[in-house]
ROFI-910166 format. One record per residue (C-alpha): residue number from 1; x, y, z. Coordinates in nm, 4 decimals. Layout:
<nodes>
{num:NUM, px:X, py:Y, pz:Z} .
...
</nodes>
This chain:
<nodes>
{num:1, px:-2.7553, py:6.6567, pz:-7.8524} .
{num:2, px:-2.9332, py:6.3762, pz:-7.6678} .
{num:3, px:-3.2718, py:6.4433, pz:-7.5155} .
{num:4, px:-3.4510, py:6.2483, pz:-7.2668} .
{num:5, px:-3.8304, py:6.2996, pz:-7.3165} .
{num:6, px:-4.0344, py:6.2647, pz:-7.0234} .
{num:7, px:-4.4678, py:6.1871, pz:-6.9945} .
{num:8, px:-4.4727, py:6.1337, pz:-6.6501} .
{num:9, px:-4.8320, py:6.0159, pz:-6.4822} .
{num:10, px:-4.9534, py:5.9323, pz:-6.1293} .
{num:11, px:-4.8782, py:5.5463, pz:-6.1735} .
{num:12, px:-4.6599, py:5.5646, pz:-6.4984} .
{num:13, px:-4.3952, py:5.7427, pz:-6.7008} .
{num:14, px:-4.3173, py:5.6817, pz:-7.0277} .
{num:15, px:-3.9758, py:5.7843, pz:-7.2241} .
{num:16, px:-3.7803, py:5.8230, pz:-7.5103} .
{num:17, px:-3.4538, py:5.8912, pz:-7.5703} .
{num:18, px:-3.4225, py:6.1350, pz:-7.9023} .
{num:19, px:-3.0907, py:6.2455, pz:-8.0917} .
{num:20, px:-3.1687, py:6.5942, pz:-8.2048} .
{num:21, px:-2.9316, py:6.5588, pz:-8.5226} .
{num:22, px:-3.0626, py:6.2563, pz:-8.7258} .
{num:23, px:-3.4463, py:6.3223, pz:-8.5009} .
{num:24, px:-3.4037, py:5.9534, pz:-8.4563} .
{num:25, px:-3.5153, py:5.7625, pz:-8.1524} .
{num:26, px:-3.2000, py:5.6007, pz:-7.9911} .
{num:27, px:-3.4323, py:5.3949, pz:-7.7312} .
{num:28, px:-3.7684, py:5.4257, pz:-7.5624} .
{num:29, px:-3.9961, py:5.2582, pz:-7.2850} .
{num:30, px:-4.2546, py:5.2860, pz:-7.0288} .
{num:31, px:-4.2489, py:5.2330, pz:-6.6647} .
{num:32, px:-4.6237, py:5.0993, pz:-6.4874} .
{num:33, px:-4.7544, py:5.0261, pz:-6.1829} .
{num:34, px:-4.4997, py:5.2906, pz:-6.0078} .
{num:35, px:-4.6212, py:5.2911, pz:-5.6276} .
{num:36, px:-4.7525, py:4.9476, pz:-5.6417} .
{num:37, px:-4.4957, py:4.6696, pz:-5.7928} .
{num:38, px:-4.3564, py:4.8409, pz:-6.1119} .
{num:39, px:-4.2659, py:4.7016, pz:-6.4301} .
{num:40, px:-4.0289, py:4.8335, pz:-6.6988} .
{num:41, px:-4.0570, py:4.8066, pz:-7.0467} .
{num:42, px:-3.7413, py:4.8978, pz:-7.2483} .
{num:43, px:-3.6684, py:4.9199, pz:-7.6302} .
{num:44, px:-3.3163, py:5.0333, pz:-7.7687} .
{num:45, px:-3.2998, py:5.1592, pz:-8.1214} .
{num:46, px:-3.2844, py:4.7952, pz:-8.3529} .
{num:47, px:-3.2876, py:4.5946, pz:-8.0568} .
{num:48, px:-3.5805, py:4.3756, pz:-7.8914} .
{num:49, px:-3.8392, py:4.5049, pz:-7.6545} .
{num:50, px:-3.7498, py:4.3406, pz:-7.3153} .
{num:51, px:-3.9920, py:4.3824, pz:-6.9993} .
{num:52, px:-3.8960, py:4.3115, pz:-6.6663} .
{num:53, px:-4.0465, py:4.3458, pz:-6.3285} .
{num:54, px:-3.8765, py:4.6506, pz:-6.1199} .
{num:55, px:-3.9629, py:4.7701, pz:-5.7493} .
{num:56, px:-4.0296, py:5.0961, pz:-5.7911} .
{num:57, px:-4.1953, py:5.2824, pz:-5.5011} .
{num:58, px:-4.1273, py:5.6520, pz:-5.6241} .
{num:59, px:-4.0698, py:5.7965, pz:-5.9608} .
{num:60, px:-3.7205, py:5.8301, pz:-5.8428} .
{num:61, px:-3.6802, py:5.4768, pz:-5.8480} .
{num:62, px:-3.8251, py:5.4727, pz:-6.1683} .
{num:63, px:-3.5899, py:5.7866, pz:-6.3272} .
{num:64, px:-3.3372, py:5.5522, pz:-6.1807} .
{num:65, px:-3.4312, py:5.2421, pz:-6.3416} .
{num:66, px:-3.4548, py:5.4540, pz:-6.6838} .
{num:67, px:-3.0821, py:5.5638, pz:-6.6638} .
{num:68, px:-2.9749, py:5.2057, pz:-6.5670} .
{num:69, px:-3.0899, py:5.1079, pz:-6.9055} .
{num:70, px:-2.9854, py:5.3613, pz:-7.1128} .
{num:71, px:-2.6406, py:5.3700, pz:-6.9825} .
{num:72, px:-2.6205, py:4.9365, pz:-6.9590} .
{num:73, px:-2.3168, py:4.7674, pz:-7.1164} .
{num:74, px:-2.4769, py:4.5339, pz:-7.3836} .
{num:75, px:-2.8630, py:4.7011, pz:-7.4257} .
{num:76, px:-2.7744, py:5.0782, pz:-7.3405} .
{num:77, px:-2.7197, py:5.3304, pz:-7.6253} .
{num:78, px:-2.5383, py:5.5806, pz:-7.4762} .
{num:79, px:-2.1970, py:5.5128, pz:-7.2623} .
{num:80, px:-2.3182, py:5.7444, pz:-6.9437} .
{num:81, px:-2.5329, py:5.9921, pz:-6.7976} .
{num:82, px:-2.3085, py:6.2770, pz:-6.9533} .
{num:83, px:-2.4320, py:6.1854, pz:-7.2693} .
{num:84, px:-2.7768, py:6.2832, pz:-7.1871} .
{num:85, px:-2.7623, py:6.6871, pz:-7.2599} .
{num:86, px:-3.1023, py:6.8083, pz:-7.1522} .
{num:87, px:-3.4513, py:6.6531, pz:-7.0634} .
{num:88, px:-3.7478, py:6.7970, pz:-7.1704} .
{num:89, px:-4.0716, py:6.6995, pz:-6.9345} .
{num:90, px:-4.4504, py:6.6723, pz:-7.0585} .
{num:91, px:-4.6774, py:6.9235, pz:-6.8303} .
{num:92, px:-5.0095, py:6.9056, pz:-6.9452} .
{num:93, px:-5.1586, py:7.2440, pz:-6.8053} .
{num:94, px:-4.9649, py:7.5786, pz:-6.7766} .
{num:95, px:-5.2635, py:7.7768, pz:-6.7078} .
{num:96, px:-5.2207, py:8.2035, pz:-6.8679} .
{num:97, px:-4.9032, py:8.1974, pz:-6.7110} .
{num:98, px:-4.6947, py:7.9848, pz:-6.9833} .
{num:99, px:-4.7518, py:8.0712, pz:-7.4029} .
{num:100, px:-4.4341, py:7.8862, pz:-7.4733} .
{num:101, px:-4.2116, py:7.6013, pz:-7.3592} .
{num:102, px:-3.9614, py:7.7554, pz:-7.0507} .
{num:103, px:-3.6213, py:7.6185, pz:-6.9116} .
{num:104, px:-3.7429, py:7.4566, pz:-6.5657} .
{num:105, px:-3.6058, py:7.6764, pz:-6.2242} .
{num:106, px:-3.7941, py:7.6798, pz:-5.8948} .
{num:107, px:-3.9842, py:8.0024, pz:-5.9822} .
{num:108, px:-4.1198, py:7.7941, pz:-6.2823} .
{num:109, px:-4.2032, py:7.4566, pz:-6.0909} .
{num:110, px:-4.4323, py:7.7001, pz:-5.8093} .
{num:111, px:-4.5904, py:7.8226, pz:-6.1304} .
{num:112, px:-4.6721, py:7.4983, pz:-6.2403} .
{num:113, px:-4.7605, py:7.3816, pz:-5.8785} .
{num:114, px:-4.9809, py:7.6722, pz:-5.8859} .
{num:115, px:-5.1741, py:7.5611, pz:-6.1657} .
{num:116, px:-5.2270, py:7.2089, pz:-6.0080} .
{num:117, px:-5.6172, py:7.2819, pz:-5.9160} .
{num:118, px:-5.6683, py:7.3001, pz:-6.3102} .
{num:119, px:-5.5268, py:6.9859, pz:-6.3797} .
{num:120, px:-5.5450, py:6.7530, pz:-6.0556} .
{num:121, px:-5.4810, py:6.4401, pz:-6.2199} .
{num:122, px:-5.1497, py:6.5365, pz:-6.4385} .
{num:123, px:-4.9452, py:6.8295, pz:-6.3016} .
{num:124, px:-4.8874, py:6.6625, pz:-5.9628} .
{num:125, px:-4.7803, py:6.3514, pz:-6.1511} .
{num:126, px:-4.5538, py:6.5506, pz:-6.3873} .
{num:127, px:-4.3842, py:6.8035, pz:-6.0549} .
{num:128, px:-4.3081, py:6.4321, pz:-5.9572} .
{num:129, px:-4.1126, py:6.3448, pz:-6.2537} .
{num:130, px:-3.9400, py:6.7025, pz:-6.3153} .
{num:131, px:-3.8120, py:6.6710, pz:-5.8995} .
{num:132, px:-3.7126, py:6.2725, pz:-5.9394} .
{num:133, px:-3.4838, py:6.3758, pz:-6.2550} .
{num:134, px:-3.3754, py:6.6807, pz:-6.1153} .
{num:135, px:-3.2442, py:6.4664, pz:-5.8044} .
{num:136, px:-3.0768, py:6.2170, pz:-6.0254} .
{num:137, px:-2.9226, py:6.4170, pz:-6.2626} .
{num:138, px:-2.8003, py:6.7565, pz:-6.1347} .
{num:139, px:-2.6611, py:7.0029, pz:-6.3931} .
{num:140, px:-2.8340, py:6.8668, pz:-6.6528} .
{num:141, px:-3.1109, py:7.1189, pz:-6.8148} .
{num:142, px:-3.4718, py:7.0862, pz:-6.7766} .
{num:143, px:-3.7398, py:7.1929, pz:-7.0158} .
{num:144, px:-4.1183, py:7.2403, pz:-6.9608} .
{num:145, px:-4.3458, py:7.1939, pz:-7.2756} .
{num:146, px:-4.6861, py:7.2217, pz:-7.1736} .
{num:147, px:-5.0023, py:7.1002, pz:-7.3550} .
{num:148, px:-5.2183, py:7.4238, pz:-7.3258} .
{num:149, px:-4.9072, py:7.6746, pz:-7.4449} .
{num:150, px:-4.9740, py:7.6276, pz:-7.7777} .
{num:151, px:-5.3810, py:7.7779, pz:-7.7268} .
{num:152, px:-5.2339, py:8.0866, pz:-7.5227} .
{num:153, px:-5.3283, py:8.3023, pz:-7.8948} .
{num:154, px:-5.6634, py:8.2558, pz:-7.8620} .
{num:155, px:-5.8707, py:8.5619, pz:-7.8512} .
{num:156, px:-6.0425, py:8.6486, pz:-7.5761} .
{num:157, px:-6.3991, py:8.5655, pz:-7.7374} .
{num:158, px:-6.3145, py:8.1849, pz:-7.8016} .
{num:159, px:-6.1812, py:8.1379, pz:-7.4737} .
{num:160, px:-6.4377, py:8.3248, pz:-7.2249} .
{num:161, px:-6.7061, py:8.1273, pz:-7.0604} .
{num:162, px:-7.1009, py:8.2929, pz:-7.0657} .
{num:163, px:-7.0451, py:8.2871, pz:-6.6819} .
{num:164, px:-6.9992, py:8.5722, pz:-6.4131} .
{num:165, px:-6.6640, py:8.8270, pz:-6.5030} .
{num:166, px:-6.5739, py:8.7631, pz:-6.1509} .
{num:167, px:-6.4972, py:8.3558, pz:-6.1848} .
{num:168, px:-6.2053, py:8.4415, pz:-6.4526} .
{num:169, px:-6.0694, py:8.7099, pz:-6.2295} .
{num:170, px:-6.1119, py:8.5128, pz:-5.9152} .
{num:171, px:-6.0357, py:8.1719, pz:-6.0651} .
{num:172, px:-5.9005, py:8.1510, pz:-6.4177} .
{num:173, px:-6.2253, py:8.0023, pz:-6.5781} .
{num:174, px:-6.1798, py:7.9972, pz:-6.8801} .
{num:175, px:-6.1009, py:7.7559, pz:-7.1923} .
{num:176, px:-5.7644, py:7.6415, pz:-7.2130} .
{num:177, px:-5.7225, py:7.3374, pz:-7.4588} .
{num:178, px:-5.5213, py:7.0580, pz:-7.4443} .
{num:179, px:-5.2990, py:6.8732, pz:-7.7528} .
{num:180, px:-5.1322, py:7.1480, pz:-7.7987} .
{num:181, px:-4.7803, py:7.0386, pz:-7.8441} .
{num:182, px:-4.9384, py:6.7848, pz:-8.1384} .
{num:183, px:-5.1691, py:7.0439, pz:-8.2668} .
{num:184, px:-4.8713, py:7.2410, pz:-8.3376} .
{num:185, px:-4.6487, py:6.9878, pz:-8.4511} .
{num:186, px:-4.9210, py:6.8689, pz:-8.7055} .
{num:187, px:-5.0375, py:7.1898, pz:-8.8292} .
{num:188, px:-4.6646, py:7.2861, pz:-8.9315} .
{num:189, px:-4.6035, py:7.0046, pz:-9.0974} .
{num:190, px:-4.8783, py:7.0183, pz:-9.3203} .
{num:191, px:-4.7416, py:7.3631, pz:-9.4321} .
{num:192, px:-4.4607, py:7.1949, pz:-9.5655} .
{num:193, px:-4.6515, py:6.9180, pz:-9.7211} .
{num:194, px:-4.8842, py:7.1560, pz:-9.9305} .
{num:195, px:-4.6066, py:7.3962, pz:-9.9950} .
{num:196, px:-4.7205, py:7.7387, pz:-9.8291} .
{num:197, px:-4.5827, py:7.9424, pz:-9.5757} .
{num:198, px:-4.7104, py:7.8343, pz:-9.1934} .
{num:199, px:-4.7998, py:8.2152, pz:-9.1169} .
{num:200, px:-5.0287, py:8.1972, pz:-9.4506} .
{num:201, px:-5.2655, py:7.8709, pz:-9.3902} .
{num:202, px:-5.5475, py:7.7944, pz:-9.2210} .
{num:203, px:-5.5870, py:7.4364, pz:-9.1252} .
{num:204, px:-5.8336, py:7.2129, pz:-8.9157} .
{num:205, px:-5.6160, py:6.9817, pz:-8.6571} .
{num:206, px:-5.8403, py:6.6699, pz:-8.5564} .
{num:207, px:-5.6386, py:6.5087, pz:-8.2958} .
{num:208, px:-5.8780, py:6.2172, pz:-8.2822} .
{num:209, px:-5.7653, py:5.9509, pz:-8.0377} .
{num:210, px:-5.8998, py:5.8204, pz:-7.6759} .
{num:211, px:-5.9008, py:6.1505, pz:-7.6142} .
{num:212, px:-5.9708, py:6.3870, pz:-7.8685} .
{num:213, px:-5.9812, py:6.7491, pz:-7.9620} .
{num:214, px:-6.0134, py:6.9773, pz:-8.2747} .
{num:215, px:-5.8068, py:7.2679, pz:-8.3434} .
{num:216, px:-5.8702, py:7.5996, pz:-8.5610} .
{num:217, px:-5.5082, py:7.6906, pz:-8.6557} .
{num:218, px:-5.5499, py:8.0319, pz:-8.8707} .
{num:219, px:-5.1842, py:8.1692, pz:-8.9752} .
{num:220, px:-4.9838, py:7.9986, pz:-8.7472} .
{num:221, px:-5.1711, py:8.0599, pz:-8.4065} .
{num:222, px:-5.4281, py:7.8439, pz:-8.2634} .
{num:223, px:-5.7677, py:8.0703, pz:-8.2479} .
{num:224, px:-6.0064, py:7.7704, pz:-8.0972} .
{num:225, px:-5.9673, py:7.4767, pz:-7.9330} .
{num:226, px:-6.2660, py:7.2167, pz:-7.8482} .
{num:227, px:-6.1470, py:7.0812, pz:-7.5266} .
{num:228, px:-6.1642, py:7.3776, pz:-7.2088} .
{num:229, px:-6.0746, py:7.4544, pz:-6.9029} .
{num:230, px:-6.0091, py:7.0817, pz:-6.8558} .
{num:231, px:-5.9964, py:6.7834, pz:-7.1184} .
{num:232, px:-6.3997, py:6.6726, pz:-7.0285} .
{num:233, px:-6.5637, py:6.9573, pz:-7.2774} .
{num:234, px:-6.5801, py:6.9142, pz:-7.6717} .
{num:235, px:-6.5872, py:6.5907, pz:-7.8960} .
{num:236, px:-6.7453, py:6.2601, pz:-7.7666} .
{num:237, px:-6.4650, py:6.0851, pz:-7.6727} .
{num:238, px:-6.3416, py:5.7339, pz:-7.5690} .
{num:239, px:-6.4850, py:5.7064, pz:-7.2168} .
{num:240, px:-6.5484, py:6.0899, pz:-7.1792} .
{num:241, px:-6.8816, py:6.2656, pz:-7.2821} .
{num:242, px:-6.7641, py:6.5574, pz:-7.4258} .
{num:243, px:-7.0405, py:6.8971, pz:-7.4371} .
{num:244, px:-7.3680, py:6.8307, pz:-7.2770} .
{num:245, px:-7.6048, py:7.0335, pz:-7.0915} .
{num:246, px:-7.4517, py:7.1512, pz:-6.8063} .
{num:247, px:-7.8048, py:7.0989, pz:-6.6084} .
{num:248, px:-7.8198, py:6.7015, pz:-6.6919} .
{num:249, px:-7.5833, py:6.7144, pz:-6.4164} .
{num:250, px:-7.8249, py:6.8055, pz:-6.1930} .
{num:251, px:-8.0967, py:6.5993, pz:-6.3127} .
{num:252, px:-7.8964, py:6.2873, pz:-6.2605} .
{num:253, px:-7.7718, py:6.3465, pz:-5.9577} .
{num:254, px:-8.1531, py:6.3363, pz:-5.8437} .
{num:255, px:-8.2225, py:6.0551, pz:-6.0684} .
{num:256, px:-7.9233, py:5.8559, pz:-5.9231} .
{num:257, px:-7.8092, py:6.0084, pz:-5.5856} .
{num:258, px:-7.4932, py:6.1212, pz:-5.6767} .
{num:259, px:-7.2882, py:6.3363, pz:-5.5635} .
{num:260, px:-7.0010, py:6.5588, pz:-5.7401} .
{num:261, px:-6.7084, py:6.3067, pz:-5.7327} .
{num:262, px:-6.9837, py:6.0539, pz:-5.8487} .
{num:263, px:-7.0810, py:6.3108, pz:-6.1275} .
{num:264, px:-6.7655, py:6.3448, pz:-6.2955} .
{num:265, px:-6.6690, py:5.9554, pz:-6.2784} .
{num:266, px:-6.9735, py:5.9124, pz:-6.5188} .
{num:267, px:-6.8698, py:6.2133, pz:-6.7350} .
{num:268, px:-6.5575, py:6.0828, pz:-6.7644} .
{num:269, px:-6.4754, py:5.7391, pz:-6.7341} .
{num:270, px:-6.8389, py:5.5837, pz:-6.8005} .
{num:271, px:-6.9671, py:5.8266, pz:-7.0954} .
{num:272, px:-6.8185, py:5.8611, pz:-7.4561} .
{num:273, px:-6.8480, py:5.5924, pz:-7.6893} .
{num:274, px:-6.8153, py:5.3341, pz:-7.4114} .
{num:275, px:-7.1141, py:5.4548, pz:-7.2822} .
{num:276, px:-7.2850, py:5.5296, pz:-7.5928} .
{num:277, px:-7.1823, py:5.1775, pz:-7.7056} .
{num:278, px:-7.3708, py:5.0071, pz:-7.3833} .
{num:279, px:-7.0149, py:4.9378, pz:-7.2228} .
{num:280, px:-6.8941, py:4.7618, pz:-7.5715} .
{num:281, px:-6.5964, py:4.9009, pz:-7.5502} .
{num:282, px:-6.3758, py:5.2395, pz:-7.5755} .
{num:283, px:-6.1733, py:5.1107, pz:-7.8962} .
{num:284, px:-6.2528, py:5.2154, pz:-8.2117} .
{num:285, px:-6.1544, py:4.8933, pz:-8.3596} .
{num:286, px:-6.3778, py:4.6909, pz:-8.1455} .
{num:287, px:-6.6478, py:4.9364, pz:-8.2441} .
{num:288, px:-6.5902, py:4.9343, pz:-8.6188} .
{num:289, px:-6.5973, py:4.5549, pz:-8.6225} .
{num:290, px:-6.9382, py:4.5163, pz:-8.4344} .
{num:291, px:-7.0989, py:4.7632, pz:-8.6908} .
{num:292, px:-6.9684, py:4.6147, pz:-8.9723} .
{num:293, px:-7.0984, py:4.2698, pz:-8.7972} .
{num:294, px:-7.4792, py:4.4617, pz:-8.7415} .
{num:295, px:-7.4406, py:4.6043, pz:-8.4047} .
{num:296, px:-7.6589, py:4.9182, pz:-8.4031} .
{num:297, px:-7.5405, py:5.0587, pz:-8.1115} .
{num:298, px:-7.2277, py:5.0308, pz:-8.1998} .
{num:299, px:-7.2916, py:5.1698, pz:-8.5137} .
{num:300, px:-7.4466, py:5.4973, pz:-8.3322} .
{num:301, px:-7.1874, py:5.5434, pz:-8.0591} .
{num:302, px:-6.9314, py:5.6245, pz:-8.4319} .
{num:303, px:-7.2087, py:5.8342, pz:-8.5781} .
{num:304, px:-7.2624, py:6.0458, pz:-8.2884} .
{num:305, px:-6.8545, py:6.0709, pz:-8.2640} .
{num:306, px:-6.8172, py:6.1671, pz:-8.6228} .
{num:307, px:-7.1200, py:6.3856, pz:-8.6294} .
{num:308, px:-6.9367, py:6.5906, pz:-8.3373} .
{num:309, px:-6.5995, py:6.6425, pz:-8.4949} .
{num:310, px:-6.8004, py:6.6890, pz:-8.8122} .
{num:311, px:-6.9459, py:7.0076, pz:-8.6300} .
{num:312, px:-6.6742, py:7.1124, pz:-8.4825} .
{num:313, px:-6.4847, py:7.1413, pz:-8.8463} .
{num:314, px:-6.7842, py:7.3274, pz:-8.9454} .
{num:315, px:-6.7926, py:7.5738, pz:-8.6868} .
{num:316, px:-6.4108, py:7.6106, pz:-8.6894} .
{num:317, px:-6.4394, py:7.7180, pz:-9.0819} .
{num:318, px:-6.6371, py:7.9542, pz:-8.9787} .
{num:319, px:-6.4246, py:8.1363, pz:-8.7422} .
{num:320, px:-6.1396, py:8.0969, pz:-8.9746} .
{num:321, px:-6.3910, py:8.2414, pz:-9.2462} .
{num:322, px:-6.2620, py:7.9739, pz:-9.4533} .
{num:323, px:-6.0502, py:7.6651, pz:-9.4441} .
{num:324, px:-5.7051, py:7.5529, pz:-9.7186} .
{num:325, px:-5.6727, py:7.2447, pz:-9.5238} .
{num:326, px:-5.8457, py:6.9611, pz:-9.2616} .
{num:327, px:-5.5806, py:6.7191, pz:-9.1080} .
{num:328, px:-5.6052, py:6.4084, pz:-8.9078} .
{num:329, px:-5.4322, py:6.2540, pz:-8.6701} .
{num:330, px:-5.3525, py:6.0733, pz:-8.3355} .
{num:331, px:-5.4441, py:5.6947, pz:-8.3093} .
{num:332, px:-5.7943, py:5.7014, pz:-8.4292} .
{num:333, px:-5.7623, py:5.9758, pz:-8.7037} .
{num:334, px:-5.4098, py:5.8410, pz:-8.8528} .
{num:335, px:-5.5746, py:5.4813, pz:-8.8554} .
{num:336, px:-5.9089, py:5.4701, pz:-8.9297} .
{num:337, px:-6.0476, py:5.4703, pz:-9.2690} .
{num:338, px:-6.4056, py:5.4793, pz:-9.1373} .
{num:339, px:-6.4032, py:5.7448, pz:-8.9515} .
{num:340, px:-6.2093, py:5.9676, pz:-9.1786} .
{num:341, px:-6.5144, py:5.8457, pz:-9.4206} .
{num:342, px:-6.7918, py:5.9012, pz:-9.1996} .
{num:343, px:-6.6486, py:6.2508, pz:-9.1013} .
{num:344, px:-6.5967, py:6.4149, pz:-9.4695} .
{num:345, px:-6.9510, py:6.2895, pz:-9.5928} .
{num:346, px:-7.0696, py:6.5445, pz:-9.3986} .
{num:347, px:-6.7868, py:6.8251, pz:-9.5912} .
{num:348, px:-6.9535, py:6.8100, pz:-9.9086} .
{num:349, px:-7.0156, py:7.1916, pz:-9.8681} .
{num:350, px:-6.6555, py:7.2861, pz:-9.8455} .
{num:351, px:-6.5530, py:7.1078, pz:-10.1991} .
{num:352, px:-6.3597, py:6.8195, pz:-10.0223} .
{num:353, px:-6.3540, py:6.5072, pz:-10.2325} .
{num:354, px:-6.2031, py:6.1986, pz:-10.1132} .
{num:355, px:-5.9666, py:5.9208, pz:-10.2612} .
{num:356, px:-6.1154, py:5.6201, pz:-10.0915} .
{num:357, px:-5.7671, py:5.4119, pz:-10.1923} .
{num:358, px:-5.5683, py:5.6380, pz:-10.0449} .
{num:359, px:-5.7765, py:5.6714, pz:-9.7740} .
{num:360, px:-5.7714, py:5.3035, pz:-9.7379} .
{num:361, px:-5.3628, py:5.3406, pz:-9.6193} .
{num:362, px:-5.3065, py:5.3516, pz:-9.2116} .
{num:363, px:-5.0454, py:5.5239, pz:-9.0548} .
{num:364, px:-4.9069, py:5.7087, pz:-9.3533} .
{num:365, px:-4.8262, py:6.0726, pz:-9.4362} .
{num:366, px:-5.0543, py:6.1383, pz:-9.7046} .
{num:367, px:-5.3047, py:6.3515, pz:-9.8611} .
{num:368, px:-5.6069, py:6.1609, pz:-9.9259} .
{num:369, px:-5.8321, py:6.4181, pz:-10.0725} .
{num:370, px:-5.8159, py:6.4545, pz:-10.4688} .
{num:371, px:-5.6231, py:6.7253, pz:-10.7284} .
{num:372, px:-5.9896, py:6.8409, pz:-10.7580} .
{num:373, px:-6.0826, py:6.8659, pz:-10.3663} .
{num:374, px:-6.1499, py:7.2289, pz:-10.2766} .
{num:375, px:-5.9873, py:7.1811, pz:-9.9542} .
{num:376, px:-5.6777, py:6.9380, pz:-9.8493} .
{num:377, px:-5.7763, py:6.6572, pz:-9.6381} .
{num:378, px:-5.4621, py:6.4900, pz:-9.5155} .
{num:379, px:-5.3372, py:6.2200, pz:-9.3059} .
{num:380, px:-5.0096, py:6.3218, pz:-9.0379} .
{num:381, px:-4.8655, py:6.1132, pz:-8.7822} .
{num:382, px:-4.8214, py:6.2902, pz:-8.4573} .
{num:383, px:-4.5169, py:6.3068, pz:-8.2549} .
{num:384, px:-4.5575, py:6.4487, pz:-7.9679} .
{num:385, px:-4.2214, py:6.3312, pz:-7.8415} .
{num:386, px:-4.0041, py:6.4802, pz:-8.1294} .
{num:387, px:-4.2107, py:6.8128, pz:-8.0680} .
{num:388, px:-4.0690, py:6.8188, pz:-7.6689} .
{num:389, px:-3.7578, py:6.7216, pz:-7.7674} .
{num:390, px:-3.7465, py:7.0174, pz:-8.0824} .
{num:391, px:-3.9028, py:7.3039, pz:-7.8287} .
{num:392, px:-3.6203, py:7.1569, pz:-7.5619} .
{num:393, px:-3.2933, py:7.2225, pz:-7.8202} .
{num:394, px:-3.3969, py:7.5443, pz:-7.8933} .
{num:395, px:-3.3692, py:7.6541, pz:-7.5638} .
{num:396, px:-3.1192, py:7.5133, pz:-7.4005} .
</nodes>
């Protein structure tokens, strides 16, 4: 089968086009600046990247635009749209209502609409690329895979708030976690690395990119997740400030006459290691090379992030009451040496030790902690993509 994967946001949608057989990617691409001028950026499988400039007032037009390519005459990979067999769509939040990936019907896209209060900035975006396809390509099935499914086995005492009963029964508050389609894609693969049944391991996810999370996966299910009812709470993060006091909000709204909206542009688009950093920058790269050049706020902005997902591992061993293995991954964890570094130093506890030349390696599927480490520290690409396109087979 061939499966269009969809990430559809408010301006943007990227895709790939996956052959469940060989897993291979038969093209993939990215359409920007939907709404405004729009650009497409298409890939085929051995062929050149080509970008071209594309009006593209909808995400219909954009769909569209994706199908023209796929199906062209000398850059296309597949001969026409019947040779797409299913498309499975990228919803970030499913509130209590999804635990598992669901073949998309109009009962299921109300549910989804339903849950667009919890996630105001993606689920509209992704309704808009489920309806576009559904429009352009009739008949064909539709799969929802939703970021917060995988976190639906939480217990209830890792995912309540210390607030009044009444806002979960009214509202839903609660912690929800996001990642989940990598945290689960990750965590089973490192069951196959070490050898040991998925249902019989306990292992720390650190999804560690822009945005970044940590997951306890005990056994198969996911019993904790850092980031909550939305994607602000847990690690420091790129530009997003992760756990604070929930009464500095008040304090600065005094300080600097802000108001709500105000408020939550600073918590998460102004705060993180940008803001820790003075406005440096977001990257982790830019960061890493003005420490290593003497920049000491630099230098403290990657503390203060591996300090936090230091904690978090600790506090997630606990609740596993133990730990067999600690993964990394997503752009920062999968690529950078120093934070892996910075982050273990503080493991010393749990038995880790670490091969600093296999550390050294970017990118790679690898364990990187020694024969003698107590616990497996490893090193696993995500795919988020292949996940959507695996959870999509298996149901339709």
């Amino acid at each position: 089968m061939n499966i269009l994967v969809i990430n559809c946001g408010s301006s943007s949608l990227k895709f790939q086009l996956i052959n469940s057989e060989s897993e291979g990617v038969l093209a993939k691409g990215l359409c920007e600046r939907i709404g405004i001028d729009g650009k497409l950026t298409y890939q085929p499988e051995g062929g050149e990247k080509t970008t071209s400039d594309k009006a593209m007032p909808t995400h219909t037009e954009a769909i569209q635009f994706v199908i023209d390519a796929l199906t062209d005459e000398k850059t296309g990979v597949v001969k026409s749209l019947d040779e797409i067999n299913a498309v499975g769509h990228r919803v970030v939040h499913g509130g209590e209502k999804f635990a598992s990936s669901v073949v998309i019907d109009d009962e299921v896209l109300k549910a989804i609409e339903e849950c667009n209060d919890l996630a105001p900035l993606h689920n509209p975006a992704n309704l808009i690329g489920i309806n576009a396809c559904r429009e352009l390509m009739p008949g064909v099935p539709m799969v929802a895979v939703f970021d917060t499914a995988f976190h639906q086995t939480m217990p209830s005492k890792a995912y309540m708030y210390g607030l009044p009963y009444e806002y979960y029964e009214k509202y839903k508050v609660r912690r929800y976690g996001f990642h989940g389609t990598s945290h689960s894609f990750v965590s089973k693969r490192v069951a196959e690395l070490v050898g040991k049944a998925y249902d019989e391991t306990k292992t720390i996810v650190c999804h560690l990119g822009n945005g970044a999370s940590i997951c306890a996966v005990e056994n198969g299910k996911s019993v904790d997740t850092s980031m909550g009812l939305t994607p602000l709470e847990g690690l420091v993060m790129g530009t997003r400030s992760g756990d604070i006091d929930p009464a500095i909000m008040e304090f600065l709204a005094k300080k600097e006459n802000l108001d709500i909206a105000g408020l939550m542009n600073v918590l998460n688009k102004k705060s993180g290691v940008y803001g820790l950093s003075n406005n440096l920058s977001s990257d982790f790269r830019d960061l890493s090379e003005a420490a290593a050049d003497g920049n000491e706020i630099a230098e403290l902005a990657l503390d203060v992030f591996a300090y936090r997902v230091a904690k978090y591992v600790g506090s997630y061993t606990a609740a596993m009451n133990g730990v067999d293995n600690i993964v990394f991954t997503a752009g920062i964890g999968e690529n950078s040496a120093i934070v892996r570094t910075m982050v273990c130093k503080y493991l010393g506890y749990l038995g880790i030790e670490i091969d600093e030349e296999l550390n050294g390696k970017r990118g790679q599927e690898i364990i990187i902690s020694t024969p003698e480490s107590k616990v497996k520290v490893l090193v696993v690409p995500t795919n988020e993509e292949l996940a959507i396109a695996r959870e999509t087979v298996a149901l339709v």
